[in-house]
N, C-alpha and C positions, 0 to 999 in steps of 0.2 A: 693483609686482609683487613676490613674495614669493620670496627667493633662495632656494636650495638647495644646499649644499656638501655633497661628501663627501671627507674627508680618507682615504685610502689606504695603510697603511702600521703599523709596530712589528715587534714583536717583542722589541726592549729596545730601552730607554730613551732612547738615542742618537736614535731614528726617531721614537718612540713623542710627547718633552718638545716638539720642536721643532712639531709637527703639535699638541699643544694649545694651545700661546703662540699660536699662527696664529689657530685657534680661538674663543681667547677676545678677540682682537682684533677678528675679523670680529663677534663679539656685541654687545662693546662699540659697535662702527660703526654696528651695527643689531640690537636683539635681536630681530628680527622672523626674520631669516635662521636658517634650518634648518640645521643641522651633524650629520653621521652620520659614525663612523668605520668602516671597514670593515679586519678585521685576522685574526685564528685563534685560535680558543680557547686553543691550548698558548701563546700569546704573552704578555707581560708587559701587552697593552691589557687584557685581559680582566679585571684585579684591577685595574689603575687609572683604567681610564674610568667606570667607574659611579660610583667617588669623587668624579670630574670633574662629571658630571653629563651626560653626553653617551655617547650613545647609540650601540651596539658593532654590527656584522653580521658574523659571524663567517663565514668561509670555508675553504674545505679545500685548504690550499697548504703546500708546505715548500720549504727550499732547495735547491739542486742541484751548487753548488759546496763542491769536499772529499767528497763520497760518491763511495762506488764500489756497484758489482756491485747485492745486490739493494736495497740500502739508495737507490742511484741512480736503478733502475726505479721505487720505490714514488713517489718527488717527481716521476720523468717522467709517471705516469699520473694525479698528483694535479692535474697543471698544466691539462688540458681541463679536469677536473671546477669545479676553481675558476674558470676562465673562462667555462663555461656558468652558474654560480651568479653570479657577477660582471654577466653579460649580463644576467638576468635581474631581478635585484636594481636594475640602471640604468635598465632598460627602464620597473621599475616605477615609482620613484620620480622620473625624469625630473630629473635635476641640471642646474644652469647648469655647474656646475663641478664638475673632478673634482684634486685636488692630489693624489702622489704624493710621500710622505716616507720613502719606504725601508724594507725589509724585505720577510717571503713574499708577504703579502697585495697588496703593490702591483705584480707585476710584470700575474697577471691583471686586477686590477680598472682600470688604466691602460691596458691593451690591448684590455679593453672596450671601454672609454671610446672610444678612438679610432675601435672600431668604430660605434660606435653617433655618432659626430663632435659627442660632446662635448666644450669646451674643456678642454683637460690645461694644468697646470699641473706641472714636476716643481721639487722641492725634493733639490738635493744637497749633506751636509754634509761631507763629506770632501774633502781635496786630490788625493786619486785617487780618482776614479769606478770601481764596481761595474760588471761587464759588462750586467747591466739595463739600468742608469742612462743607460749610454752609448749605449745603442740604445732606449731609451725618452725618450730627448731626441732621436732623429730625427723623433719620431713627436708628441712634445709641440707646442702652440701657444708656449709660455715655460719657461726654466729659469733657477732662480735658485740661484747658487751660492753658496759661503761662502769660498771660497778663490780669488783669480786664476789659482792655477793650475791651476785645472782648468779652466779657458776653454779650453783648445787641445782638448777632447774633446769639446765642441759645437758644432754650427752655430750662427757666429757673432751671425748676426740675429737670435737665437732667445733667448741670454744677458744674463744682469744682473748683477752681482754685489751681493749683497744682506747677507752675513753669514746666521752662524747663526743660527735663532729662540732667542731664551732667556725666562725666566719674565721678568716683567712690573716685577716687584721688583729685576731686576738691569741694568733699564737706566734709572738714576737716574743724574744728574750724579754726578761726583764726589765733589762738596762736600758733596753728600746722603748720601755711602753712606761709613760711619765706616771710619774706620782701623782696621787686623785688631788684635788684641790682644797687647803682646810680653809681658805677666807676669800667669799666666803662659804659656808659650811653647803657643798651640794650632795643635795638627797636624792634618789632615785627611784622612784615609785612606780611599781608594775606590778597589774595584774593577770598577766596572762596576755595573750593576743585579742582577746575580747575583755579585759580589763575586771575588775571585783569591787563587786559594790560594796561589801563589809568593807574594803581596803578604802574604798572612797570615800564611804560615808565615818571610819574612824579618823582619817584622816583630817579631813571638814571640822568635827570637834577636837584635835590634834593644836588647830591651829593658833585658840584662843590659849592656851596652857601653853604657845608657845610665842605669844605677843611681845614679849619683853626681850627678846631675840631675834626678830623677824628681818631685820638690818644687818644680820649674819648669816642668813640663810638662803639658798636658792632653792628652790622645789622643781624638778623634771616630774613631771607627772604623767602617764598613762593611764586613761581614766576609763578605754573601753568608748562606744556608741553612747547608750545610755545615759552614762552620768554626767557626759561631758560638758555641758551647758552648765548644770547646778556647778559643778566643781570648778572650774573654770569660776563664777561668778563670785563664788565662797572665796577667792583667795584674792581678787580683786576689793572683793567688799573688806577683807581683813589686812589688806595693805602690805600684802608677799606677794616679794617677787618671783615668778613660777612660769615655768614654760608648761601650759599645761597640753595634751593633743589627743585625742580618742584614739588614735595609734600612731607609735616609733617606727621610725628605721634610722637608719645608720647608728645599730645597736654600738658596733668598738667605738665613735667618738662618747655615746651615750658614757660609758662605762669608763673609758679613760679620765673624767672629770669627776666622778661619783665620788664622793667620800662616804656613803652609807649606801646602800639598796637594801631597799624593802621591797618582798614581793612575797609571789606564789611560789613553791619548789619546785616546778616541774621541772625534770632531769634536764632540758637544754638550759634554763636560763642556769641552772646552778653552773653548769658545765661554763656557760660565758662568765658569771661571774666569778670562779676559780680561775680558769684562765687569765681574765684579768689581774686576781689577786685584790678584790674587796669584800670586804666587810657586810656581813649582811645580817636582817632581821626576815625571817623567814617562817610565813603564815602558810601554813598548807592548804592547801583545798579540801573540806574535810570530805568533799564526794568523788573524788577520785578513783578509777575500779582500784580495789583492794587494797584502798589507801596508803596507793605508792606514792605517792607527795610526801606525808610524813616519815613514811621510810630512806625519801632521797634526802629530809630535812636533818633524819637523824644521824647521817654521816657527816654533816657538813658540825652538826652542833658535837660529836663525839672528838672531833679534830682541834675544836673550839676555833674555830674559823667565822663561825654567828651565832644566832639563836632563834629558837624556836619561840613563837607567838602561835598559839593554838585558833582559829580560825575563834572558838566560843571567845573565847578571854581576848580578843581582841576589840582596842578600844581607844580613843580619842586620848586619853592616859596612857595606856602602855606607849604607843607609839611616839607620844613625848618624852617620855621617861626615856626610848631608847635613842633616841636623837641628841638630846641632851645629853645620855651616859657616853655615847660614840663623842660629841663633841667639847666633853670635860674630860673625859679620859683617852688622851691621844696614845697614850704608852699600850696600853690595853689596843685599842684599833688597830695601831699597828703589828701586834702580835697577833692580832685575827686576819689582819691581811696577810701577814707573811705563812699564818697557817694553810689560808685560804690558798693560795699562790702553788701552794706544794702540793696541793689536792689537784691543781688544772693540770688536765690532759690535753696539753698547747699540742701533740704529735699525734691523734686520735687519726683525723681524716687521713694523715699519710699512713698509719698505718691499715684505715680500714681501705683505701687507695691498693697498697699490695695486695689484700688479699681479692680484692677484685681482680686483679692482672692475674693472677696464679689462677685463679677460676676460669680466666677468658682465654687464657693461655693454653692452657690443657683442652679444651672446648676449640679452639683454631687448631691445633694441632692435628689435634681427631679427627677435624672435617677434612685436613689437606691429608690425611692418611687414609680416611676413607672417599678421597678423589684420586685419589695414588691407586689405590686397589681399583677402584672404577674402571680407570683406564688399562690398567693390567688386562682385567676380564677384558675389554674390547677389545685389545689385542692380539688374546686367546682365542676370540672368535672367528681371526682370519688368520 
């Protein structure tokens, strides 16, 4: 019988990477199974699932946490409407399964699901759980987390701990996946899928503190929409050499060459960059709900795998000081890589891969059991 999945979730990237790795796992397993993502137009799926090649259902939802007054009412009255489209949308196409990878579109199209008592499956990548998450893991059949400690905000019988999903390329052995590059020194700059202006504009005065090296260094830069002209222009005028682009893709060669990343912590980039096994300086977002950024930053700094740069104290200084300290102490980077290395959940997607198949599994079964009885009764009636 022919499966049907619908992934749940985006908005950026973070939600969006995790839920395609799943994706193209479950294709791999069987390309006969159907995959639909269901997420909102204004969201970051809508420009990169059609490049995927997987097919979008757009919903009418936004967030609710951080608005006030009317800005609050307009996402309270969106929340039926996305759930009557949500309904309606499941009803039609009839899923085995429904996964749940975070962001607008997932809180109605999981609460669907439930209703309609399709197997849920949620997907949580952070160390602290979103208030969704934590009440849509009441209601899930399975929740597969990334982090142990967010096991205490689930029913217990219900969790797995699985790691983050990452692209397919980044969970190769070791031996396979080359050593970052020290000459010369390449750095890895991201902020996010829409990019961070602190990060851009510390960087900009980063540059001149770090003139007397600039012929050792290459810069990758993600700069976001926004800043991308200024910053782009600042590193030309300052004579670094720098690939600079308002947004990345083909993150694993990204990472394979990195000898430093700096970035945001959002739970997937951490998750690629463990996987990879590098080194990182790591600013959080200080508005993050429930400032899970710096709770996925303080796992990574307790391991001593990087370090934390607090979004305030973040500075055209610090980020040279950490460039420099990464490229005068290679003995030290290598022991944060190798920390790093051990933290990556390179088996995340296959193991969250199984627990889909046991969900869909039992769900197929059911249905040829309850088409087994079907035909009995018609039988009975002649």
């Amino acid at each position: 019988m022919k499966r049907k999945v619908v992934i749940a979730g985006g908005g950026t990237g973070g939600h969006l990477f995790p839920g395609i790795a799943l994706a193209k796992a479950l294709k791999r397993n069987d390309m006969t199974t159907e995959i639909e993502f269901v997420g909102t137009k204004q969201g970051i799926e809508s420009k990169i699932l059609p490049e995927e090649g997987f097919k979008l259902k757009t919903i009418i939802s936004s967030g609710l946490l951080g608005k006030k007054g009317l800005a609050r009412w307009i996402s309270l009255f969106k929340l039926p409407i996305g759930t009557a489209e949500s309904i309606w949308f499941l009803f039609s196409n009839r899923p085995n399964l429904v996964v749940g990878v975070g962001g607008y579109a997932s809180f109605p199209l999981v609460f669907s699901a439930w209703l309609l008592r399709i197997p849920i499956l949620i997907h949580e990548q952070n160390a602290f759980p979103g208030m969704a998450n934590k009440w849509l893991g009441k209601i899930a059949d399975k929740v597969a987390i990334s982090y142990l400690e967010s096991k205490q905000f689930f029913p217990k019988k219900k969790v797995e701990v699985t790691g983050n999903m990452v692209h397919e390329k980044l969970c190769q052995p070791r031996g396979d996946f080359p050593s970052p590059i020290k000459e010369p020194f390449w750095v890895l700059i991201l902020g996010g899928s829409q990019g961070a202006h602190s990060i851009n504009m510390a960087m900009i005065e980063a540059l001149d503190l770090l003139s007397n090296r600039k012929k050792r260094i290459f810069v990758t830069h993600q700069t976001g929409f926004s800043d991308y002209e200024i910053v782009k222009k600042k590193y030309t005028e300052k004579g670094f050499s720098a690939n600079v682009m308002p947004f990345l893709t083909d993150m694993p060669e990204r990472y394979r060459i990195a000898s430093l990343v700096i970035c945001r912590s959002g739970a997937t980039t951490l998750a690629e960059i463990t996987a990879a096994g590098r080194a990182s300086s790591l600013i959080p977002f200080p508005y993050a709900a429930n400032n899970h950024q710096e709770h996925n930053a303080r796992v990574i700094e307790a391991a001593n795998a990087g370090e934390i740069i607090l979004d305030k104290d973040v500075s055209g200084e610090r980020l040279a000081q950490s460039i420099k300290r990464a490229m005068d102490e290679p003995e030290q980077l290598k022991r944060m890589e190798d920390n790093s290395y051990r933290l990556g959940s390179r088996d995340a997607v296959e193991k969250v891969k199984r627990i889909c198949l046991e969900l869909m599994g039992d769900v197929v079964r059911i249905m040829e059991n309850n088409n087994k009885t079907k035909e009995k009764n018609v039988l009975l009636c002649f």
